[in-house]
C-alpha positions in Angstrom: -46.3 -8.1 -53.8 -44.5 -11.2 -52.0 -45.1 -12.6 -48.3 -48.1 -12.3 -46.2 -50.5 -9.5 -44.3 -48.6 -7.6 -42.5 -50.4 -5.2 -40.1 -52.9 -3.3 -40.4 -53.9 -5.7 -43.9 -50.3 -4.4 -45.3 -48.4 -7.4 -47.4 -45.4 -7.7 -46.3 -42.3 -8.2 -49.3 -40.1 -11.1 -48.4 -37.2 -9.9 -47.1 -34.8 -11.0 -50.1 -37.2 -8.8 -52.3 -37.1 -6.1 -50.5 -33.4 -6.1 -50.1 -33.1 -6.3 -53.7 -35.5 -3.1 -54.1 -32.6 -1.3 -51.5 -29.6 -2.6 -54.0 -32.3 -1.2 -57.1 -32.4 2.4 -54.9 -28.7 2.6 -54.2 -28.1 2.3 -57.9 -30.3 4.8 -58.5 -28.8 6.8 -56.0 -25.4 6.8 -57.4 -27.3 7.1 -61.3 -28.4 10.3 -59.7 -25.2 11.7 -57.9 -23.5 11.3 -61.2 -26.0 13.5 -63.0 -25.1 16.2 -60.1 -21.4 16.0 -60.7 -21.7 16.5 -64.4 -24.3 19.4 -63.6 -21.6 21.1 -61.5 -18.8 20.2 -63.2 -19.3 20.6 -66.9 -23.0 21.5 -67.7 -22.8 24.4 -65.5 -19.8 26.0 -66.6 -19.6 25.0 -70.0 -22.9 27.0 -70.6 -21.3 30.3 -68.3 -18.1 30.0 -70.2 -20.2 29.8 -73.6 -22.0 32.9 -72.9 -19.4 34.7 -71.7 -17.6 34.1 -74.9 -21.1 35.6 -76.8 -21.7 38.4 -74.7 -17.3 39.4 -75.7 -18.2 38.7 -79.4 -17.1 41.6 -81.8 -18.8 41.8 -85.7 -16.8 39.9 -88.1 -14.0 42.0 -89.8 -14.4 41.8 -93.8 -13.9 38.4 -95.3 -13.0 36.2 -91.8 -13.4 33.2 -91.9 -13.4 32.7 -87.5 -16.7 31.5 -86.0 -16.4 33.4 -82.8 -16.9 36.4 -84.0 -20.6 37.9 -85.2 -21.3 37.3 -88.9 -24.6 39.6 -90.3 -26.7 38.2 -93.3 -29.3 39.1 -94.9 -32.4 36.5 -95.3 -35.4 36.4 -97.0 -38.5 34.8 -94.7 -40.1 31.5 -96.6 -42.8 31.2 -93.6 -42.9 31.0 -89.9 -45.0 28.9 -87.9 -46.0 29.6 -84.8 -48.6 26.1 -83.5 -49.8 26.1 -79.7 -51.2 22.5 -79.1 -51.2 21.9 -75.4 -48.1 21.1 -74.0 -46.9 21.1 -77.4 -45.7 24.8 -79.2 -43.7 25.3 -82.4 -41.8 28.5 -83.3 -39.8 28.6 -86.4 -39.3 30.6 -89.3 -37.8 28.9 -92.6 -35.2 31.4 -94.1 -33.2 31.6 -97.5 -30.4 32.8 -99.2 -30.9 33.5 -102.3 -31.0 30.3 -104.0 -27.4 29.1 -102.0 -28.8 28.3 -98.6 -32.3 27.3 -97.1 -32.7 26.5 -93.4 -34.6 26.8 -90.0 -34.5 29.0 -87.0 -36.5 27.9 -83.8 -37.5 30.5 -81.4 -38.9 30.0 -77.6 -41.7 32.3 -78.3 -44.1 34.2 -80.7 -42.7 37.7 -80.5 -42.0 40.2 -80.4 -40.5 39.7 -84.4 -41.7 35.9 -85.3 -45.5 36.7 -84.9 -45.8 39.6 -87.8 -42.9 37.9 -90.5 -44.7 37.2 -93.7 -43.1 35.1 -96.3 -41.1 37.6 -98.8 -39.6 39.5 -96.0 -36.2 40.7 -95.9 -34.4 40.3 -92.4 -31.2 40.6 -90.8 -29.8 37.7 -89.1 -26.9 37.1 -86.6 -24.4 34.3 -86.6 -22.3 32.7 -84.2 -20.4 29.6 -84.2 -22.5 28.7 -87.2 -25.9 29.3 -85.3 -28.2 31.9 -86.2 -28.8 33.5 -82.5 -30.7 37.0 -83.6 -33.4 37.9 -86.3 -34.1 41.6 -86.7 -36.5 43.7 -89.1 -37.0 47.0 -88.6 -35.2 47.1 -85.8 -36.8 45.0 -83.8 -35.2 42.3 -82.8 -35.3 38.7 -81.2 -33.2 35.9 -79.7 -33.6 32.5 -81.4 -33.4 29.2 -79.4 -29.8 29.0 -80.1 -28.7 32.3 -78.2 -26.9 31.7 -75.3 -28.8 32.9 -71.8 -27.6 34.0 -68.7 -29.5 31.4 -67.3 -27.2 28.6 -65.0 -29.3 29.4 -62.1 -31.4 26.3 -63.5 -28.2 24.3 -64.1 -27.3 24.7 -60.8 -31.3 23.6 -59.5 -31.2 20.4 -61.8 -27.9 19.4 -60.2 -29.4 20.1 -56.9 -32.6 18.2 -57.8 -30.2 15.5 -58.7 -28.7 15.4 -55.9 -32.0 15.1 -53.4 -33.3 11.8 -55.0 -29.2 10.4 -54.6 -29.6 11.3 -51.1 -33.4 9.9 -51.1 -32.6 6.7 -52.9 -29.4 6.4 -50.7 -31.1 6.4 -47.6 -34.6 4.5 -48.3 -32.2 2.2 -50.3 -29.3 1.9 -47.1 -32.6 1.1 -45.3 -34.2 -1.8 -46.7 -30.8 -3.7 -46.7 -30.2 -3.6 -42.6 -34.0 -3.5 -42.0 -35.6 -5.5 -44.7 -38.5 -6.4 -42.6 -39.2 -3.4 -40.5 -37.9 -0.3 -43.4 -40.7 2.1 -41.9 -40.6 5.2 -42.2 -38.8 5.3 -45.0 -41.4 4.3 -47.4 -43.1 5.8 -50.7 -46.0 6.8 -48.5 -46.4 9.0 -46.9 -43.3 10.2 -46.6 -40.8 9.4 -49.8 -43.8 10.8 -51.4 -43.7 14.4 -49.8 -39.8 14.2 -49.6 -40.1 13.4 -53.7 -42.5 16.0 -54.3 -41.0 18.6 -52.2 -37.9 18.6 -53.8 -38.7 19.1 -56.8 -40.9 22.1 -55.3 -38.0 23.7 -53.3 -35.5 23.5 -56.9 -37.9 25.7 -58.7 -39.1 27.7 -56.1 -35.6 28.8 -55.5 -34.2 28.3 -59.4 -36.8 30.8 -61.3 -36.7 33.7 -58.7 -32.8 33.8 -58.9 -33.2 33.6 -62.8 -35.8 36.1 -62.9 -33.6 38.0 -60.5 -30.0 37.6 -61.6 -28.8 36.4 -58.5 -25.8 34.8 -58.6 -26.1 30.9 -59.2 -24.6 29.7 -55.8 -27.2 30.8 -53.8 -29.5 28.2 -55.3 -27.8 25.0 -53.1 -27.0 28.0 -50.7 -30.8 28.2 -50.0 -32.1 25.3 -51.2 -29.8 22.7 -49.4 -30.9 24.0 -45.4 -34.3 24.1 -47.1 -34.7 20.7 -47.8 -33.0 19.5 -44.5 -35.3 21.3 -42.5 -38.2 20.1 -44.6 -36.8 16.7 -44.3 -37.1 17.0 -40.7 -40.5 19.0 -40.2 -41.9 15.4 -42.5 -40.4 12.8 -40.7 -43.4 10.9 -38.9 -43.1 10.8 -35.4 -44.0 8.1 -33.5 -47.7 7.4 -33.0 -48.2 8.8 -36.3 -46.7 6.2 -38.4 -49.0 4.6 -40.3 -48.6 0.2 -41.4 -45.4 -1.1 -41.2 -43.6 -2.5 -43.9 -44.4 -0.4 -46.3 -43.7 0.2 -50.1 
């Protein structure tokens, strides 16, 4: 790792490697912060603008030629495939038109309409802006992968998450430049380990419920921010805890 023992049997970095570690965090850190902006400034709203505009769609009017409206076709079922391997699932079902148009449609599930298509059947499919966002037969129905969600709860947790490991980074990063020999605490372990680790816990832990929920999405930072702080602070070794100096 560079430079000798330090206590405790710890190796030490030399300090212009370690200060080059800080400039590698800092980078990171701003990597990171720009991830958060986009989150909150684009990703965010562009998907809430996007299903707003689906959820105001009207059936197209006889012969249109507009996108944003909601086009209805009628498909004939090729096959579906529905494969569970691991972390790995597949749900699609191959469609056609007649002998004019063949395509795909991915689903995030099984049912409740993928798991009982057979090829020959006859089903109804929704359009909008040129994505098929509805199978139905029967009327049952389901949302393919393309339908937009009321879901920016979990935009607003990713920017969040994004912007913990700018402030981690920041500050372990800040640290190893004016302290390159003497950076403890703010090493990988223990504790840039639990703060890591706990922020990704605290994002989902406060993401799903207001998903699940349909609580509004600012109450994700609203909660999750003073969380984090105060876990930030509950971690922090205190002295006569610390373990070796110098660390990672």
């Amino acid at each position: 790792m560079g430079g000798g023992p330090g206590k405790g049997g710890v190796r030490r970095r030399s300090p212009g490697r370690t200060r080059a570690v800080g400039v590698l965090l800092i980078l990171v850190s701003l990597a990171s912060a720009v991830l958060c902006y986009l989150a909150f400034s684009w990703w965010l709203p562009s998907d809430r603008d996007r299903y707003r505009d689906y959820v105001a769609a009207e059936p197209c009017p006889a012969r249109a030629t507009a996108t944003d409206c909601l086009s209805t076709w009628h498909l004939t079922v090729v096959k579906s495939e529905i494969k569970n391997a691991g972390r790995t699932s597949t749900y699609k079902a191959t469609l056609k038109d007649g002998y004019a148009w063949r395509g795909v449609v991915d689903f995030g599930d099984p049912g409740p309409l993928l798991e009982h298509l057979k090829p020959g059947d006859k089903v109804t499919a929704t359009a909008w802006r040129r994505d098929i966002v509805v199978l139905s037969k029967d009327g049952v129905r389901q949302n393919s992968s393309e339908a937009p969600r009321d879901e920016i709860q979990m935009n607003a947790a990713m920017g969040m998450l994004a912007a913990f490991f700018a402030a981690q980074a920041l500050a372990f990063g800040a640290v190893r430049l004016v302290r390159p020999r003497d950076h403890a605490p703010f090493t990988w372990d223990p504790y840039g380990r639990r703060m890591f680790f706990t922020g990704i816990i605290v994002c989902f832990a406060v993401g799903l419920p207001t998903v699940w929920t349909g609580i509004p999405w600012w109450t994700v930072p609203a909660v999750g921010l003073p969380a984090m702080a105060c876990a930030a602070v509950l971690m922090y070794p205190r002295p006569g805890r610390t373990g070796a100096r110098g660390g990672r």
